[in-house]
C-alpha positions as CSV (number, residue, x, y, z in Angstrom):
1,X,0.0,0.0,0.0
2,X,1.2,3.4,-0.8
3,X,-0.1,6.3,0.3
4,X,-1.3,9.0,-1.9
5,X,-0.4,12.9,-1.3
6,X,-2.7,15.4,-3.2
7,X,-1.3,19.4,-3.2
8,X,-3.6,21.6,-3.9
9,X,-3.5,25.8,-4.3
10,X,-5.2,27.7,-1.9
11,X,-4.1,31.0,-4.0
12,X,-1.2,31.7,-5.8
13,X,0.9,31.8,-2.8
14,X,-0.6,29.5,-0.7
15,X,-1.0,25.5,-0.8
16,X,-2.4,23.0,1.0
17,X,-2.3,18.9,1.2
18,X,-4.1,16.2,1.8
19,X,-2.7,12.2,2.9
20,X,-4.5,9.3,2.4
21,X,-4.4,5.5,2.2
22,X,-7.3,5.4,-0.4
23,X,-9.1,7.4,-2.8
24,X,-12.0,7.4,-0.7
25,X,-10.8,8.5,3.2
26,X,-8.3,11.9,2.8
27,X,-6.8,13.1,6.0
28,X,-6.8,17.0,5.5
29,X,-3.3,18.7,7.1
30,X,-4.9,22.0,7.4
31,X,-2.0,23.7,7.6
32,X,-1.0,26.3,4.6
33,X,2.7,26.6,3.4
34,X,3.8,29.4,1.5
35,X,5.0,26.8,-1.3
36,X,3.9,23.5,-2.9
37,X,8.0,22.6,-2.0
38,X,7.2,22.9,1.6
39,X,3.8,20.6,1.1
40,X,6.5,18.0,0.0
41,X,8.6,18.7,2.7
42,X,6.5,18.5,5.3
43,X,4.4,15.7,4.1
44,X,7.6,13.7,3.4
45,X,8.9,14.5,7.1
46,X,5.9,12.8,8.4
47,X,5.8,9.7,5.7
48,X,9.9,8.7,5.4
49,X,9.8,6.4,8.3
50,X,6.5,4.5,7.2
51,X,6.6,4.4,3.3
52,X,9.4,4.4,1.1
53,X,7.2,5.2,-1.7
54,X,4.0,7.7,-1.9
55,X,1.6,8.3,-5.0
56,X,1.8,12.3,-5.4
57,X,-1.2,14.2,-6.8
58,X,-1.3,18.0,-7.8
59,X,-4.6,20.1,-8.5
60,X,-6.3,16.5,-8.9
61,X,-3.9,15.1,-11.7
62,X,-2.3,11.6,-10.9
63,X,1.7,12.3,-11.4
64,X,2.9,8.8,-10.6
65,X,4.7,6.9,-7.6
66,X,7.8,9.0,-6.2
67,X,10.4,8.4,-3.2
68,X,9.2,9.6,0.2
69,X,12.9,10.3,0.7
70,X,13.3,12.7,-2.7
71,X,10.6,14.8,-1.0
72,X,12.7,15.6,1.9
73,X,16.0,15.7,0.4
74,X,14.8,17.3,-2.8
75,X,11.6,18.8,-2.7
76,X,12.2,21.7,-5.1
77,X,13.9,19.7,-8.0
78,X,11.2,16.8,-7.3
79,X,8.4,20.1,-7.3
80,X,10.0,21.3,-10.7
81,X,9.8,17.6,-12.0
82,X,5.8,17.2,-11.6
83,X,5.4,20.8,-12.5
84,X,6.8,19.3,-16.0
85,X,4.8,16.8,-15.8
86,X,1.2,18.4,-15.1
87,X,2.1,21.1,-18.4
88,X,2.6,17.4,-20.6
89,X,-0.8,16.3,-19.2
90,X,-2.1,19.5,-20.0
91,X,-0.6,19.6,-23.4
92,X,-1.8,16.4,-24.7
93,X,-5.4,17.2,-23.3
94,X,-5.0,19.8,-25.5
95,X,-3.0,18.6,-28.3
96,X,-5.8,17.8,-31.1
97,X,-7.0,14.1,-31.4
98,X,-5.7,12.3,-34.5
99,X,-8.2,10.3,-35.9
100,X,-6.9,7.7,-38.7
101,X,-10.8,7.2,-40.0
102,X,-10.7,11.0,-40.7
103,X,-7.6,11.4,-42.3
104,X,-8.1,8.6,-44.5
105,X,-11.8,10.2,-45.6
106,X,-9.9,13.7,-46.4
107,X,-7.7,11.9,-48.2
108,X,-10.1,9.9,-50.3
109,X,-12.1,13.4,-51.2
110,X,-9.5,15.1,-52.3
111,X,-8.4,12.0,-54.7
């Protein structure tokens, strides 16, 4: 079992997190940190000596399995790293579909 870490934007300059075991039962921290690095931080603080691994989500987007220990030792360079990964989600959500059935009907038009 892994745990899963969501971070979430209060404002631009203010983020918050949540810890749970499942997708169902969150355990709000309450707190607010004046960076989504510290969310790491302070998450992995409380997590390194129970998991070695956590699930990490950010604004509701699933990032992947990461190293409780990279959030302590590393948050900002592990922070830059999903930041990179939340703009590829966001450009293939917005990347236009490619659609062979389509193509091949323009195609077959314009014969």
């Amino acid at each position: 079992m892994q745990p899963i870490l969501d971070i979430r934007a209060v404002n631009s300059h203010l983020y918050t997190y949540s810890l749970c075991a499942a997708a169902q039962a969150e355990a709000h921290r309450g707190d607010l940190f004046d960076s989504a690095e510290r969310c790491l931080l302070d998450a992995g603080q409380g997590l390194t000596h129970y998991f070695d691994q956590v699930q990490i989500r950010f604004a509701g987007f699933a990032l992947g399995s990461y190293p409780v220990t990279r959030m302590v030792e590393d948050p900002l360079g592990l922070f830059q790293e999903l930041m990179a990964r939340v703009l590829r989600i966001y450009r293939l959500r917005a990347a236009p579909r490619w659609r062979p059935q389509a193509v091949a009907r323009e195609r077959l038009s314009s014969a």
